[in-house]
C-alpha positions as CSV (number, residue, x, y, z in Angstrom):
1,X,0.0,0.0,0.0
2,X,1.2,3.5,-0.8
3,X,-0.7,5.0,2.3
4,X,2.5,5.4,4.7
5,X,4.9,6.9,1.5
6,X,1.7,9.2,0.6
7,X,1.7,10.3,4.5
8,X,5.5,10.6,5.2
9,X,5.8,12.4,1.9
10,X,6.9,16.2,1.3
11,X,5.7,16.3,-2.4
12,X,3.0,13.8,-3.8
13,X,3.4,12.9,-8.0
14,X,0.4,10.9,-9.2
15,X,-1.3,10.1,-12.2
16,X,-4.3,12.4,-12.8
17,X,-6.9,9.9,-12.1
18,X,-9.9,10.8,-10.2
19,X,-9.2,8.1,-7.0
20,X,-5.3,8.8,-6.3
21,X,-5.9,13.1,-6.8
22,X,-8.7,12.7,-4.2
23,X,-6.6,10.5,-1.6
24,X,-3.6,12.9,-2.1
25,X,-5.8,15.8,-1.7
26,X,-7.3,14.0,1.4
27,X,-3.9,14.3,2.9
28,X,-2.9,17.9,2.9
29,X,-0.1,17.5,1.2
30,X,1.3,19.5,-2.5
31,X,0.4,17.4,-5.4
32,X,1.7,17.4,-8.6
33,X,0.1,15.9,-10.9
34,X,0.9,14.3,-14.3
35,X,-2.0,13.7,-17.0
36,X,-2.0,11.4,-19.4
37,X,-2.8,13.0,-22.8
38,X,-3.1,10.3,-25.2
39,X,-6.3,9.1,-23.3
40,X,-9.8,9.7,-25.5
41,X,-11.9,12.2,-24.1
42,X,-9.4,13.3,-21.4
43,X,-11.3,13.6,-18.4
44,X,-8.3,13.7,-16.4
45,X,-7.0,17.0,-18.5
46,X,-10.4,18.5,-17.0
47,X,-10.1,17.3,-13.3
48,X,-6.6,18.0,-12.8
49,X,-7.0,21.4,-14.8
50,X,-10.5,22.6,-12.4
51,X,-8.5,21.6,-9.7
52,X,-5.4,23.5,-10.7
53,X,-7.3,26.8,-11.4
54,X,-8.9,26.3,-7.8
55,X,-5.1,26.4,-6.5
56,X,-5.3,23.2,-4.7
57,X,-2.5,21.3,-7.0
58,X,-0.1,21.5,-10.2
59,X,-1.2,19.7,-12.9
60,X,1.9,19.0,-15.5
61,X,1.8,16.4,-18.4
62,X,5.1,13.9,-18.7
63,X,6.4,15.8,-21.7
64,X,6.7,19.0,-19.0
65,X,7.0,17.4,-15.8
66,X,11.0,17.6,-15.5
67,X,11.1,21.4,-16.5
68,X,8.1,21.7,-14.0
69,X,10.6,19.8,-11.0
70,X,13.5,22.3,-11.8
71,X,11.6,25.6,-12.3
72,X,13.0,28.5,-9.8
73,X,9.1,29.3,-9.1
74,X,7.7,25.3,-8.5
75,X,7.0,25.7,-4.9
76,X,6.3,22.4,-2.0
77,X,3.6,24.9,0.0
78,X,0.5,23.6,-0.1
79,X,-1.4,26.0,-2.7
80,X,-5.0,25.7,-0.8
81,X,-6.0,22.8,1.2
82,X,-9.0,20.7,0.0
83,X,-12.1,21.2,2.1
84,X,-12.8,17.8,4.6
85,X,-15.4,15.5,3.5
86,X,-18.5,16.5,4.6
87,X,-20.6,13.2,4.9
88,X,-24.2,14.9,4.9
89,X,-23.9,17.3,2.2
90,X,-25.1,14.6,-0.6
91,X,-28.4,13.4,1.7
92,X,-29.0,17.2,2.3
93,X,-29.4,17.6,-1.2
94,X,-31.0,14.6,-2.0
95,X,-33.6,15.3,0.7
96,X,-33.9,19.6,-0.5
97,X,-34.2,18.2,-4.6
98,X,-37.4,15.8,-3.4
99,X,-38.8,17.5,-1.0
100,X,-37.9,16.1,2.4
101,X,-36.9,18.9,3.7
């Protein structure tokens, strides 16, 4: 398992799937993260990129990522931590959309 690395790390680098950018982001920690662009209909250019403009990672693709590693301005602070999960948000608005509430 990659739980104790992701923990003990200073700087996370993971694929741009949906799963790994939410446990990294679950963390606290900076992310970088590296898109695959030869995938059809690139949802992970669109997540990583949302999330990038919201300032909570970098999102790089493997043709940039080294020049991204050595630029003078690539920083480890976090950028803007991720909100906690909130657990009752999706019955809330289940419940306000029918009528429940």
């Amino acid at each position: 398992s990659l739980d104790e690395y992701m923990k003990n790390a200073s700087l996370i680098i993971s694929h741009a799937g949906a799963g790994s950018i939410m446990e990294a982001l679950a963390l606290h920690k900076p992310i970088l993260v590296v898109i695959n662009e030869t995938l059809m209909d690139n949802h992970q250019s669109e997540l990583s990129n949302a999330l990038q403009e919201q300032g909570y990672l970098t999102s790089t693709t493997c043709r940039l990522l080294s020049s991204i590693l050595t630029n003078d301005d690539f920083s480890l602070d976090i950028k803007k931590t991720y909100p906690e999960k909130d657990l009752d948000a999706f019955p809330a608005l289940l419940d306000q959309t029918l009528g429940f509430s």
